[in-house]
C-alpha positions in Angstrom: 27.6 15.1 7.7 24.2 15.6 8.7 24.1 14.9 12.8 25.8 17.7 15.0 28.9 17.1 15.6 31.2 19.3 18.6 34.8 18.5 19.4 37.4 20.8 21.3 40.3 18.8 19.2 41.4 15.6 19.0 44.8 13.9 19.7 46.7 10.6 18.9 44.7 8.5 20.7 41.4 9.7 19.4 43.0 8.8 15.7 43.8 5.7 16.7 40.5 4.3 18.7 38.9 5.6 15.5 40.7 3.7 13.1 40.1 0.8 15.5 36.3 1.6 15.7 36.4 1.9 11.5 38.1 -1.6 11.2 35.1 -2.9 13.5 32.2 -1.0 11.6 33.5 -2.8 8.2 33.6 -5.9 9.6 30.0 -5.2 11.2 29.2 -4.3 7.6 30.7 -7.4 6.2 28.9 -9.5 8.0 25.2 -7.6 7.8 25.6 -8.4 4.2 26.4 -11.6 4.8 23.4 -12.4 6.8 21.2 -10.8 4.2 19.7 -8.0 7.3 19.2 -5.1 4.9 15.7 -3.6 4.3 13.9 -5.4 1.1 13.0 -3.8 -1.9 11.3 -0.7 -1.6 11.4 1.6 -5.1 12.3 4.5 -2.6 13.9 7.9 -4.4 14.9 10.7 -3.0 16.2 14.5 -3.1 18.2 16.8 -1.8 18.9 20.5 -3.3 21.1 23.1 -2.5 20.5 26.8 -2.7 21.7 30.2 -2.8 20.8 33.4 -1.8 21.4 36.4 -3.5 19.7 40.3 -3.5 17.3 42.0 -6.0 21.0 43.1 -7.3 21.9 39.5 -8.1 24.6 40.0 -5.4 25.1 36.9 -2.7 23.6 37.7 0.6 24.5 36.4 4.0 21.6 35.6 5.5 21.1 31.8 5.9 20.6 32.2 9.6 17.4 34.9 9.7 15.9 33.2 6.2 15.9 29.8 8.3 14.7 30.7 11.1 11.6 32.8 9.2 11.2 29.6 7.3 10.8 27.2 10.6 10.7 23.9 8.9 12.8 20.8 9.7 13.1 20.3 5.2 15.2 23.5 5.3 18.8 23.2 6.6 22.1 25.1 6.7 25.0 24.6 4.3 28.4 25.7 4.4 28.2 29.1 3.4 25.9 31.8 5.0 24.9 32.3 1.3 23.2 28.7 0.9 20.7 27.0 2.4 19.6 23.1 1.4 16.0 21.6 1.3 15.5 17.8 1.8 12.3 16.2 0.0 10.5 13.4 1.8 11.7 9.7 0.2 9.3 8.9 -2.4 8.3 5.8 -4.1 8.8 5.5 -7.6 6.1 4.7 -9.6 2.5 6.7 -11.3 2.9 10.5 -11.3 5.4 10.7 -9.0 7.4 13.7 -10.7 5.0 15.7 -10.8 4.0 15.1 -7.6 7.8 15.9 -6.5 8.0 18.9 -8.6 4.5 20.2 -7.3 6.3 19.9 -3.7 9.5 21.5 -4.9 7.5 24.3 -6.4 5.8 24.9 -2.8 8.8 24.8 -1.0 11.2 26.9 -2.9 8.3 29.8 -3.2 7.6 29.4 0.9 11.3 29.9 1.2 12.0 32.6 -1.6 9.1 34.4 0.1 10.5 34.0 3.6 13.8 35.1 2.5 12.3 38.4 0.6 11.4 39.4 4.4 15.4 39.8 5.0 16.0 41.2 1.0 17.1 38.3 -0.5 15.7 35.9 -2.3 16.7 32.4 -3.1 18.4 31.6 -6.7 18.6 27.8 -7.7 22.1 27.4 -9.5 24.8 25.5 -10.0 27.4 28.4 -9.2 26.4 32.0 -8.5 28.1 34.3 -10.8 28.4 37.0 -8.8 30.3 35.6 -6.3 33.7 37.0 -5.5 36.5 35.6 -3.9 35.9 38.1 -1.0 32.5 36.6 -0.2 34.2 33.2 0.5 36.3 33.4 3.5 36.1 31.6 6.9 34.1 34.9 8.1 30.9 33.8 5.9 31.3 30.4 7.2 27.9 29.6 8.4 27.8 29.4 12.1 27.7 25.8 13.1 30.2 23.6 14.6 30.9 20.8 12.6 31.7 22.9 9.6 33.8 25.0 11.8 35.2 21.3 12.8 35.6 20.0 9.6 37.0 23.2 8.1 40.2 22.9 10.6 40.6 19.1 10.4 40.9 19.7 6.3 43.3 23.1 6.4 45.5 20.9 9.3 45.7 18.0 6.9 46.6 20.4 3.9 49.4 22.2 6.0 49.4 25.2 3.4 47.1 27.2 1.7 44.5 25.6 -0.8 45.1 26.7 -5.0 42.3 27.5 -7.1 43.7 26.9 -10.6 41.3 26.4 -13.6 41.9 26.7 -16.8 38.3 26.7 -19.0 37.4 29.1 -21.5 39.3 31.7 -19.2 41.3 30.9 -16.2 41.3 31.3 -12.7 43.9 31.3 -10.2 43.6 32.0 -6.7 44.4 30.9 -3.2 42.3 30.8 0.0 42.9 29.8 3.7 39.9 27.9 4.3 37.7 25.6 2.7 34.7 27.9 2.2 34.8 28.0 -1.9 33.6 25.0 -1.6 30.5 26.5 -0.7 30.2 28.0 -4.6 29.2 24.6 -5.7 25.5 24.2 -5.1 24.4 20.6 -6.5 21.2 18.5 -6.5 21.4 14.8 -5.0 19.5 12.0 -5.9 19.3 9.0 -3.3 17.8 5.5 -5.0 17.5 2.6 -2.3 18.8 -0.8 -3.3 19.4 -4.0 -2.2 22.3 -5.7 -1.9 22.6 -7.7 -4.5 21.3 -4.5 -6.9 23.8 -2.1 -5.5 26.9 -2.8 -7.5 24.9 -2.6 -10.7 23.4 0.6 -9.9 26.4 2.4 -8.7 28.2 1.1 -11.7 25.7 2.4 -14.1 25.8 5.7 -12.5 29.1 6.0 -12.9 28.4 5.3 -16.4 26.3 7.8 -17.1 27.4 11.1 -14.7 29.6 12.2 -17.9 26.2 12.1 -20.0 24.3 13.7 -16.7 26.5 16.6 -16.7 26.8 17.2 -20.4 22.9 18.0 -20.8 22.4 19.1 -17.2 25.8 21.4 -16.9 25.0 24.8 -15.0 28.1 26.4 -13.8 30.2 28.4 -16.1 31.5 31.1 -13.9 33.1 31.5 -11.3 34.8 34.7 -9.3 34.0 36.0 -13.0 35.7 34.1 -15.2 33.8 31.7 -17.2 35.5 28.4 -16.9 34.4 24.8 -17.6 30.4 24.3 -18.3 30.4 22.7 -14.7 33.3 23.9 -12.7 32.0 22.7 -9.6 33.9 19.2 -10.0 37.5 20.9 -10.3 36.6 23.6 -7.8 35.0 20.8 -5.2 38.1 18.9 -5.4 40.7 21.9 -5.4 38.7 23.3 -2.4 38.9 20.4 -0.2 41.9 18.8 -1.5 44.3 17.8 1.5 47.5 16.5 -0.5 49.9 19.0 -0.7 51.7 19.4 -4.0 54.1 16.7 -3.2 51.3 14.1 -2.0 49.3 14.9 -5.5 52.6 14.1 -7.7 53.2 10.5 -5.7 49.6 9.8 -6.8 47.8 9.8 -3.5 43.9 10.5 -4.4 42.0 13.5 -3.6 38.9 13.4 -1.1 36.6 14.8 -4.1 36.9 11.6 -6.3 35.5 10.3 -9.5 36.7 6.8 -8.4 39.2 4.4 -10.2 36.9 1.2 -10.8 33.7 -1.0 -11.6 32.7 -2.4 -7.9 31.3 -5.8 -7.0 29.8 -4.8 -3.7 29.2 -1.8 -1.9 31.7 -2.9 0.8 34.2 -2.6 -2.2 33.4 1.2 -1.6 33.6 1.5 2.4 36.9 -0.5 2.0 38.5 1.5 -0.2 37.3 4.9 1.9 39.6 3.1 5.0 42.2 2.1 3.0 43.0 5.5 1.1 41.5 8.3 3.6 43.1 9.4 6.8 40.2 10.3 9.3 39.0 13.4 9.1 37.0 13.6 12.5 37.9 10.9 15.1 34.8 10.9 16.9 33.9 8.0 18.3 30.5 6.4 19.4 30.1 4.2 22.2 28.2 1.4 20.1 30.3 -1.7 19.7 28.9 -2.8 16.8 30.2 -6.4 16.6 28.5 -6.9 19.9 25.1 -5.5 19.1 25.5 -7.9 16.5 26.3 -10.7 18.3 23.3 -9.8 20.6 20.6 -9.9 17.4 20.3 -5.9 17.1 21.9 -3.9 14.6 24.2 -1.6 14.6 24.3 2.3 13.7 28.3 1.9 12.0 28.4 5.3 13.4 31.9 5.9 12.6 31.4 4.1 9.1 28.7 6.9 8.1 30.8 9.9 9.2 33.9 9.4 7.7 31.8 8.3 4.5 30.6 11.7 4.3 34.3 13.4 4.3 35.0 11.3 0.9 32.8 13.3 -1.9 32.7 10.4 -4.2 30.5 11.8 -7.2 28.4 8.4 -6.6 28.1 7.9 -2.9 27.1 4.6 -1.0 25.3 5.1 1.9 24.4 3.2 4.7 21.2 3.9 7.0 19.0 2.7 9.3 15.4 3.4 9.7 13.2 1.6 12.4 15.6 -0.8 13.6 16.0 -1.8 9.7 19.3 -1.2 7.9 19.4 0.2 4.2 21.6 0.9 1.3 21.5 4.3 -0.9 23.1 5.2 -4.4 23.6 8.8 -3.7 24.0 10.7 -7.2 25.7 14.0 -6.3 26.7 14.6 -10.4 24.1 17.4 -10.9 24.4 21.6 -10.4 21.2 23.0 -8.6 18.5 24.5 -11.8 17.7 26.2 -13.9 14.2 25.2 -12.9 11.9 23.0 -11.1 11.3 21.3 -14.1 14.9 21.0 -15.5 15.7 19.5 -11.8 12.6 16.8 -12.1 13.4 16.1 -15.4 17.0 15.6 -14.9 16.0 13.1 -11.8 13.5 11.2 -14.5 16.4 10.7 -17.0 18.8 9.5 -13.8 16.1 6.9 -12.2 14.9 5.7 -15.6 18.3 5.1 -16.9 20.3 3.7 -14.4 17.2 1.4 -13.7 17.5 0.0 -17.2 21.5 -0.2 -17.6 21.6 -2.1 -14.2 19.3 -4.4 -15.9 20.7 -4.8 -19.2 21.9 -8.7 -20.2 25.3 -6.9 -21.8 26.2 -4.2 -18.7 28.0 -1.1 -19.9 30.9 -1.4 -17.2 31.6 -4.7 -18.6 32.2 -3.3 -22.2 32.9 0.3 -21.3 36.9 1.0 -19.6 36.4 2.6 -16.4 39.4 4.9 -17.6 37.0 6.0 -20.5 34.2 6.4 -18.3 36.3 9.0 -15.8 37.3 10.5 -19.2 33.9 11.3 -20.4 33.3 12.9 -16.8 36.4 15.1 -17.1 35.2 16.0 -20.8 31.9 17.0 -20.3 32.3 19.2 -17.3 34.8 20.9 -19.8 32.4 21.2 -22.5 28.7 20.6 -21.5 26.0 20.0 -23.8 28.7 20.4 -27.0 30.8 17.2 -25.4 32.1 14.1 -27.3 31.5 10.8 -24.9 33.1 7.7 -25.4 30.6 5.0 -25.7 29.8 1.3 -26.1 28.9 0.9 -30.2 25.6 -1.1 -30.5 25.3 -4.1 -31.4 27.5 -7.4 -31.0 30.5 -5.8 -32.4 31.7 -4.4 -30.0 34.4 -1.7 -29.4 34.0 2.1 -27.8 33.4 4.8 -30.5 33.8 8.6 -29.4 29.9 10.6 -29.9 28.3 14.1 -29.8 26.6 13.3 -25.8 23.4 15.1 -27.9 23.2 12.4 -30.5 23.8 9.3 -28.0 20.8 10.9 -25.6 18.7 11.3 -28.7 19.1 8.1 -30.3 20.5 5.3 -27.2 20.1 6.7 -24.3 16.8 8.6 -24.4 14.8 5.3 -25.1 16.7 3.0 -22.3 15.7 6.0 -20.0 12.2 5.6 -21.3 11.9 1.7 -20.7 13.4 2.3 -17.0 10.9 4.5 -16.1 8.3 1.7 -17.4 9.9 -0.4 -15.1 9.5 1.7 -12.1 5.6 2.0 -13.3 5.7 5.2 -14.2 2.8 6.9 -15.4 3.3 7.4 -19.1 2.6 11.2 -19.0 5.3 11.7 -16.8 7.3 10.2 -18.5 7.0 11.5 -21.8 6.7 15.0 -20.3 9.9 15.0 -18.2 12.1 12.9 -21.0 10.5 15.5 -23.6 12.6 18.4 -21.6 15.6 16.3 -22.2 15.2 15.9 -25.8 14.6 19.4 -26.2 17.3 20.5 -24.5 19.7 17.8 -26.8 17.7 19.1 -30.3 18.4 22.9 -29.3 21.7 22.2 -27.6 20.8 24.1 -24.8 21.5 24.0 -21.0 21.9 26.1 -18.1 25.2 26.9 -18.8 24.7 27.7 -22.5 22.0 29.8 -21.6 24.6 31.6 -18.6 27.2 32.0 -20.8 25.5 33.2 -24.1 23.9 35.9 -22.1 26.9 37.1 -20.6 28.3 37.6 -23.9 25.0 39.5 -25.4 25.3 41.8 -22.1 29.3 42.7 -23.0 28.2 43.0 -26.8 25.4 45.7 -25.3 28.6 47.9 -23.8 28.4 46.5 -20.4 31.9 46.0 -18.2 32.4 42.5 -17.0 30.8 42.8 -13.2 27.6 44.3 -14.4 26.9 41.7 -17.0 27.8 38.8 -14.8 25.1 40.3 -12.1 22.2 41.5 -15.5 22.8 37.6 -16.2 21.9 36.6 -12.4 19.0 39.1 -12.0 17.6 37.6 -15.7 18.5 34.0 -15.0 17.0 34.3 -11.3 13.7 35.7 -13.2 13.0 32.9 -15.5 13.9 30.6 -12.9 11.1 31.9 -10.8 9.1 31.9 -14.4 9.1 28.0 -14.5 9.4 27.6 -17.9 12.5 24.8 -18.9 15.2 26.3 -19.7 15.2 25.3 -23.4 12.6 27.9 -23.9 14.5 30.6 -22.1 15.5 33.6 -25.0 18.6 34.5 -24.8 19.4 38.2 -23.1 18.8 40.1 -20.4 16.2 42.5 -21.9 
């Protein structure tokens, strides 16, 4: 949803061309892969990180336009609230010391832009969900000003017909109701983009669908929200309530939600784009004027405009994405499991344990989605944005037994998954001291069972224990946890309080 998109409305016709358009961009799809055209191998990883903003108070601030245009740089980009903003890192190639080298330019960035951003009084908080946020800060007026979020907010409130329902039940529970889409905005996340080929894609995406349950439980960072504390990571439920188009009617005959874990091990990554026509009405009919089975009938290659767009109004928690650099068409995993945080280091040491993992379960001779039920596998996801780090996974048993045994996520990181990560990363030639330094964090964080979200929500509790009321914990906890954000230091190490 990255290009600029401007539209005064759209009526039957426009749906139509476009569904016409999307059955042509599939087949131009189809038959790229079929002709082997897609860029070769290239190791190429890449990140994307959402952001808040929030006061000296801990209190969100609404400043994305001022703080952006102080910070003047094409890495820095709008998101959909005037609360967030979003910083895209260059691709890199994976190999030597290349997370440090990615957290030494995250570490650059995020200070240029917390220092631009102190010029307007805020200051910019890397988190899953901002505790302070109330349900007053996320109306359409906070919206951030530019069109094709304006666009896309209609397109999903006409679809829905009716308000949307905010109804989680966690450690507390939360219901509300809003007009628009903007709660969406609460969910701040950290995307991870690995390039593939063809013939690699399926095995990637099926191994990060594998492992997102295990990626949340040790990386989980969202406990509260409009303060209640909830699930460990309540932005799944509150993504997919917050852009959800079936109305209550729709949901009970089964149709599936835009925010989707999926429902299936894939052969190909047009299994993916297929199933995104078949299920998904259109969102935005705009049309291109490319013919793309004509450019490719004339040698070129074409942009699938209409194939990319309505790709990016399905929030699949595992994306594929389709680009095109130089005349040169690609594929992309895009990993969009992980909450923004703690810290530059907890980010970069979550992307180590992605990369080196998937790398080696793609490349394993017995493939976990042949031995692991995809129904087990949307299970774990459920279970441990429910419970975090404390989760129970269902996993393959070692060995040639066989079978699926339910395990603490802390013990199967520690003794399974923790190695395999290790030998991916080998793989990718990464420099040993990386390696050992960012998978360290991990196994820290398994041994001490602490994440973000442990460390939100213990602290919250000390601060109502020390005779504060509910709103002036929840914003001690921000102004603390926005501190030792700033600090560096993992979040293993962080001591509990807000003293």
């Amino acid at each position: 949803m990255g290009e600029k998109v401007v539209a005064d409305g759209f009526d039957l016709s426009d749906r139509q061309r476009y569904r016409r358009k999307l059955q042509q961009c599939l087949a131009g799809l189809a038959r790229l892969l079929a002709e082997k055209r897609f860029d070769r191998p290239r190791n190429l990883m890449g990140l994307e990180i959402e952001l808040n903003l929030a006061g000296a108070d801990g209190m969100p601030r609404m400043v994305n336009g001022p703080v952006l245009e102080r910070i003047a740089s094409p890495d820095f980009q709008t998101e959909l609230g005037m609360f967030n903003l979003e910083v895209n890192i260059a691709p890199h190639r994976l190999g030597g010391r290349v997370f440090d080298r990615l957290a030494e330019e995250l570490r650059t960035g995020l200070g240029y832009a917390d220092r631009k951003a102190r010029e307007v009084d805020a200051g910019v908080v890397m988190i899953g969900i901002l505790p302070t946020l109330a349900q007053d800060d996320l109306v359409f007026e906070n919206l951030s000003a530019v069109d094709r979020y304006t666009l896309l907010n209609d397109q999903i409130v006409a679809a829905r017909g009716e308000d949307f329902t905010l109804d989680i039940h966690g450690v507390e529970r939360l219901t509300c109701t809003s007009t628009s889409i903007v709660p969406e905005a609460a969910c701040t996340s950290v995307q991870l983009h690995l390039q593939v080929t063809p013939a690699r894609f399926a095995a990637v995406w099926n191994a990060a669908q594998a492992v997102a349950a295990v990626q949340i439980a040790v990386g989980a960072n969202s406990p509260f929200l409009f303060g209640r504390e909830l699930w460990r990571e309540s932005r799944p439920p509150l993504f997919q309530q917050a852009t959800d188009t079936r109305p209550p009617e729709l949901q009970a005959q089964g149709v599936r939600p835009r925010t989707w874990f999926g429902e299936r091990w894939v052969d190909s990554a047009y299994d993916l784009f297929e199933e995104n026509l078949r299920y998904f009405p259109p969102l935005l009919p705009i049309c291109d004027e490319e013919d793309p089975l004509l450019v490719l009938d004339k040698g070129g290659v074409p942009k699938l405009q209409e194939l990319v767009l309505h790709n990016g109004t399905v929030y699949r928690w595992n994306r594929p994405v389709y680009g095109w650099v130089d005349g040169v068409p690609h594929l992309r995993v895009e990993n969009r499991v992980l909450p923004a945080g703690p810290t530059v280091t907890d980010v970069v040491a979550n992307a180590a344990f992605y990369y080196g993992l998937v790398r080696a379960l793609a490349e394993d001779t017995r493939p976990v989605w042949k031995r692991l039920p995809f129904e087990d596998a949307a299970a774990n996801f459920d279970i441990a944005c429910r419970h975090g780090i404390e989760s129970e996974l269902r996993w393959p048993r070692p060995g040639r037994s066989g079978g699926v045994a339910t395990v603490p996520a802390v013990r199967l990181v520690l003794d399974e998954l923790l190695p395999l990560a290790a030998a991916g990363l080998d793989a990718w030639h990464v420099e040993p001291a990386d390696r050992d330094f960012y998978l360290g964090v991990i196994e820290e964080r398994c041994r001490g069972r602490v994440n973000g979200a442990s460390w939100q929500a213990d602290t919250f509790h000390k601060a109502l224990e020390a005779g504060l009321d509910r709103e002036a914990a929840l914003a001690a906890t921000t102004r603390r946890y926005a501190e030792l954000m700033h600090g560096g230091e993992p979040v293993h190490r962080w001591p509990v309080g807000i003293d």
